[in-house]
N, C-alpha and C positions, 0 to 999 in steps of 0.2 A: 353165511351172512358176515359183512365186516364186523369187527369189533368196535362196539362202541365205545368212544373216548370222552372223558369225562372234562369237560373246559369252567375254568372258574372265572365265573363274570363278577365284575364288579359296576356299580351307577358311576357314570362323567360328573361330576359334583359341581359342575356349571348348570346341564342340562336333565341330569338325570336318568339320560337312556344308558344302557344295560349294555357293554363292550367285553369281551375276554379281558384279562387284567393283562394280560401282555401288549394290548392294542393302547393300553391309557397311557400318558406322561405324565413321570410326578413333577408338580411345581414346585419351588423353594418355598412355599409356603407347608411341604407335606401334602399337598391335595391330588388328586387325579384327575385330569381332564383327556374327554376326546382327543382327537386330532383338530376334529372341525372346532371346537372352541378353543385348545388350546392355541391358535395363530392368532386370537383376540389378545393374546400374553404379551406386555413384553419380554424381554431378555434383562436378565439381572449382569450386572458389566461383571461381579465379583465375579458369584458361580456360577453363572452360563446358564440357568436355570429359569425356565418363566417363570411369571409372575404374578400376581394378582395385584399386589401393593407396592410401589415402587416411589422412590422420594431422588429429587435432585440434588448433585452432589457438588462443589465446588471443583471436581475436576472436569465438570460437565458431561456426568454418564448416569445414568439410573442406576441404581441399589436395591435391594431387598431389604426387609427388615434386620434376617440374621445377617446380612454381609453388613448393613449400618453399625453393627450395636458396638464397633468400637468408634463409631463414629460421633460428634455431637454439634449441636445445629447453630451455624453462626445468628445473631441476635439481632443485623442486619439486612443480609438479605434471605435469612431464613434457608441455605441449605447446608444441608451437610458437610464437615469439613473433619479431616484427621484431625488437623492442628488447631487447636484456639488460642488466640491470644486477647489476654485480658487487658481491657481499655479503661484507666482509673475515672471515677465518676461517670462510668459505663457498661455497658455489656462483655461481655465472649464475643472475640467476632473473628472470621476467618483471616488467613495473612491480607488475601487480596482486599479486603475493607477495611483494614488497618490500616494501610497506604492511606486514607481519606485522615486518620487523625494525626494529630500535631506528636509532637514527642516532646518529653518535660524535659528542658535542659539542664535541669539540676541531677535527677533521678535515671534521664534516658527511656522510661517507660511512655506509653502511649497512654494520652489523654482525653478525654471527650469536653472536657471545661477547663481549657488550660486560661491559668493567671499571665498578667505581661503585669510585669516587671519593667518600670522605668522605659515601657517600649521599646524595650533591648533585646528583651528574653520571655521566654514563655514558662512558665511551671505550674507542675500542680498544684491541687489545694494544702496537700500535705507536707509538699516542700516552701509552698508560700509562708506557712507557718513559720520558718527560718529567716523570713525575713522580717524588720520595723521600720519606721518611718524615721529620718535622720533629723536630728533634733531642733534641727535649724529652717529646714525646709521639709518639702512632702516625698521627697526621691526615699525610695525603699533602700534600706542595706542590709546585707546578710553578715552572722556572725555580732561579736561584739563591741564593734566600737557604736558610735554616739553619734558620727557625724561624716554626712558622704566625701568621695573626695572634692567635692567645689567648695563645700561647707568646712573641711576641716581646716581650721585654720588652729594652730598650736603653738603657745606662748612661750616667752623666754626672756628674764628679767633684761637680756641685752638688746632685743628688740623691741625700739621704740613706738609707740604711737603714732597714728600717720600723721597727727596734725605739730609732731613734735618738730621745732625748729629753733637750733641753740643758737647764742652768739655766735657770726663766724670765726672760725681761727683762719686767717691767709697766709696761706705758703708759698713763695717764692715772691720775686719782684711784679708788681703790674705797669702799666693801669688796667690791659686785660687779662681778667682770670677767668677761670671756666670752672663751672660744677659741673661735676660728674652724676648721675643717675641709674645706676646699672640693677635692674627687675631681676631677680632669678627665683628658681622655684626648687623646691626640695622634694626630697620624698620626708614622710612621717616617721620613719625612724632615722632618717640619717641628719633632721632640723637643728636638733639641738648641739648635736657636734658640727655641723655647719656655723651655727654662729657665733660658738667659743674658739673656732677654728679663724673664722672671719675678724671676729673683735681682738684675739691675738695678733692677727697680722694686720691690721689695719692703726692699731694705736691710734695718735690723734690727728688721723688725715681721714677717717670716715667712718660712720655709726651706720646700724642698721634701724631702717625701720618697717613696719607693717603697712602696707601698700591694698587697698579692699579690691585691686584686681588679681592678686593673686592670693590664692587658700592659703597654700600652701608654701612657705619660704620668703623673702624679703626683697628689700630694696636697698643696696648700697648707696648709700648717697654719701661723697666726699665731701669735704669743706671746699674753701676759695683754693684754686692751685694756679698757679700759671702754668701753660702749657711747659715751658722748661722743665718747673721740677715736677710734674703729672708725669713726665716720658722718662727723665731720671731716678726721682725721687719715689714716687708713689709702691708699691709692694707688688710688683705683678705678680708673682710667686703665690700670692693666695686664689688666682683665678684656677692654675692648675690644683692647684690640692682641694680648691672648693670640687673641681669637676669630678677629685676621685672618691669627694664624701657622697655623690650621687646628684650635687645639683646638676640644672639642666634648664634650658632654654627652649620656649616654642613660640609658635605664630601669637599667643598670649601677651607676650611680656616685651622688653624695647629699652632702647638704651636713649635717656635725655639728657643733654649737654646743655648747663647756662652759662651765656656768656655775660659776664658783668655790664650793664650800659655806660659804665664810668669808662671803660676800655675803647669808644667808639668817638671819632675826634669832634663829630659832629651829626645833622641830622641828614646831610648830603651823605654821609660815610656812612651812617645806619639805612638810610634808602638803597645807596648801591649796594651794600650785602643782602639787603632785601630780595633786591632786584637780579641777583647774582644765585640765590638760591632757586627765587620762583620761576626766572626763564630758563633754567636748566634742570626743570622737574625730571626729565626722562635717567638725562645719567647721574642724577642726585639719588632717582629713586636705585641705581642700579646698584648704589656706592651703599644705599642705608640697607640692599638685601630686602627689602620688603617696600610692595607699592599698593596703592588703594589703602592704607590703611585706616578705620576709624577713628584710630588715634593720633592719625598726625597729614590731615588731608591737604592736598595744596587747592584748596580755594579760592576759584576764581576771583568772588567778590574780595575777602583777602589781600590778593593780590593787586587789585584795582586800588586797593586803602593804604598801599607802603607809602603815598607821600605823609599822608594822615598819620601812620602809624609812626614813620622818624619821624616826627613832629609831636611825639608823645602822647600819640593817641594809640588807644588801648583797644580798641578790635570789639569782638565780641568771643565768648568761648572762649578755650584752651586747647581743646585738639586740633589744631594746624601745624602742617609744617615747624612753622615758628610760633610759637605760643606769646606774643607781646603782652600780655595780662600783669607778669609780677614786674615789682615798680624798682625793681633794681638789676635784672637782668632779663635778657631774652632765652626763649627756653628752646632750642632744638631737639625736634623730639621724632625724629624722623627716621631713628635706625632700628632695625633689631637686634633682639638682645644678644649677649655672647658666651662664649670665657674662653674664646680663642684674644689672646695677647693682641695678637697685628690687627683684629677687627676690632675691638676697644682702642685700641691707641688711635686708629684711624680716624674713628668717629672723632676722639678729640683734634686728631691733627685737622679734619676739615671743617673744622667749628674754628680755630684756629688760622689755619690758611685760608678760609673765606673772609673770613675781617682783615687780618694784613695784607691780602691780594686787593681788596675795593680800597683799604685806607689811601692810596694814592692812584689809583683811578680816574682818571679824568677825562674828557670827552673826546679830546684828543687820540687815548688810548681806544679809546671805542669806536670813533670812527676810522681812523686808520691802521689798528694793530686789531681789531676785533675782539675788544677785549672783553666783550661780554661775552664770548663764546666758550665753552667748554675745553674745549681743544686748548684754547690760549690759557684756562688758568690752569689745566693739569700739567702742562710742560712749563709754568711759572713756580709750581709744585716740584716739579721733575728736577731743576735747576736747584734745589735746597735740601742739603742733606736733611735738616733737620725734619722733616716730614717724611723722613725715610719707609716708616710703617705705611702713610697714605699711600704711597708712591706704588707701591709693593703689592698694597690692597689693589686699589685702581686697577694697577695691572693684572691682578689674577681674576679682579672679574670682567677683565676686558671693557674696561669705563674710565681709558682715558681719551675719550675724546670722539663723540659723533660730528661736531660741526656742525648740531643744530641746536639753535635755541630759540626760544618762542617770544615774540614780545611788539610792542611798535618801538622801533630804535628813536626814533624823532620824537616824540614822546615821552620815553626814558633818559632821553639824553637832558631835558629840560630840568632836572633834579641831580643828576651826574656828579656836575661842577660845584 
């Protein structure tokens, strides 16, 4: 008789039927199943092992329990992931749902309720703590000062008051003299050596004052000068040393030139400089570096009113071109600001050269020399040393002369003479 061999069965723990224990597979759970139920398993991706329980994983494969356990479950979309990253005023969430939140631009962490900031910036609740409201307005600012930079405006017994206006002191000979107006801006620490810097080199040819369109830094304004001693006499030398205390100039601020109305022979002589500036808006705007401005528009209607206005009529407003409002000069306020030397002196030489170019003007020159043309008064300019810086200007911005100006000549001519 053969030998009987003794076989150790063991139950499929799915189905319970009775298999040799050689015929079962273990699952990653420890369990033994058939054959015929173990293909109900999956495959665990770790150990290769079926399965009974198995959980989705952010690398998009199934897992066992034992292969998860160094894993832990994003808070988002609920599967497994090695890595979690913590979202402040939120959950554990995997990298790839991370991606969906903001990042605090203070901290750099990942946020689920990030703050904005002056609609600039986003931060968390913990770093918004850093910031308060500036004392003047609602703009949030971080750290210790008081007041944002729009609002900081910071005092100095040399700068005056914006409504401050002294006796004038006049320098040189007239009857035209021009005021100077030059806008600059500082930074916060470097103000106050800005204006003992300024008030030293200025003596009694121009005082500073507080201007509420800038926060930050002032307004030179000179006394009466005639353009002579303005191009000789005046200190250019503090526009370089102001530029190395840190001032600075932007599309903000502008440079306004008044020319005395005592300087002007008549109101035929004040409508042709009128007429002189407003039909050559293009290369005027080219000469002042800045066009469209709020501050200094040329106005159609405006323009329609220079017989009105030489006739000492006052307009309406201050922001034009020409500001005709103060009762003792006209105010040109048409360039942007500087502290290049040739763009200041410019501005005054063409506040200058445009009155003594119309002072003898007459219809004759307009209708047969075209004198109202651009072209014709930059090479009337070109012809005078002493405009030397305009001349100079002119040419580096390429605005001496399109040969067009806007206007009805038959029309303008009837005021001319």
């Amino acid at each position: 008789m053969p030998t009987a061999v003794l076989v150790d069965l063991a139950e499929c723990e799915a189905c319970s039927t009775r298999y040799p224990l050689s015929e079962l597979v273990d699952t990653a759970e420890h369990e033994r199943f058939c054959s015929g139920c173990v293909t109900d398993l999956e495959l665990c991706a770790g150990c290769d092992l079926p399965v009974r329980d198995t959980a989705l994983t952010t690398d998009d494969d199934y897992r066992c329990a034992g292969c998860r356990s160094a894993f832990s479950v994003c808070d988002d979309c609920m599967r497994y992931t090695r890595y979690n990253i913590a979202i402040l005023s939120g959950g554990d969430v995997c990298e790839s749902c991370a991606e969906a939140y903001s990042t605090c631009d203070d901290c750099n962490f990942a946020v689920a309720e990030p703050v904005s900031i002056n609609d600039e910036r986003d931060v968390c609740a913990e770093c918004r703590q850093d910031y308060r409201e500036c004392d003047r307005c609602e703009t949030l600012i971080r750290g210790r000062e008081d007041y944002c930079d729009d609002c900081y405006r910071p005092d100095h017994s040399l700068v005056h008051d914006s409504e401050y206006t002294p006796r004038p002191i006049f320098h040189g000979t007239g009857p035209l003299f021009l005021g100077l107006e030059l806008e600059l801006r500082t930074t916060p620490h470097g103000f106050d050596d800005s204006v003992e810097t300024a008030n030293d080199q200025l003596g009694r040819v121009a005082y500073l004052k507080h201007d509420g369109s800038i926060s930050c830094g002032f307004e030179l304004v000179t006394h009466p000068m005639s353009y002579d001693y303005a191009i000789t006499k005046f200190p250019w030398s503090v526009l370089s040393r102001l530029r190395l205390l840190g001032c600075y100039t932007d599309d903000g601020v502008g440079i306004h030139v008044h020319l005395s109305r005592a300087g002007f022979d008549s109101p035929a002589h004040i409508y042709r400089w009128l007429k002189l500036v407003y039909r050559n808006e293009d290369d005027v705007s080219t000469l002042a570096r800045r066009r469209d401005s709020e501050w200094a528009g040329f106005h159609p209607d405006i323009r329609e009113k220079a017989r009105e206005l030489a006739h000492g009529g006052r307009g309406w407003g201050r922001y034009h071109a020409v500001n005709t409002r103060p009762p003792h000069t006209f105010e040109l306020r048409i360039f942007a600001s500087s502290l290049q030397r040739q763009q200041v002196q410019a501005a005054l030489g063409f506040a200058h050269a445009s009155a003594e170019y119309t002072r003898t003007l007459r219809a004759h020159d307009i209708t047969r020399n075209r004198g109202w043309e651009w072209a014709t008064f930059t090479a009337w300019v070109a012809a005078r040393p002493e405009y030397a810086a305009l001349t100079a200007e002119l040419t580096a911005l390429g605005a001496t002369g399109s040969g067009v100006s806007t206007g009805n000549q038959e029309e303008d001519l009837a005021c001319a003479s």
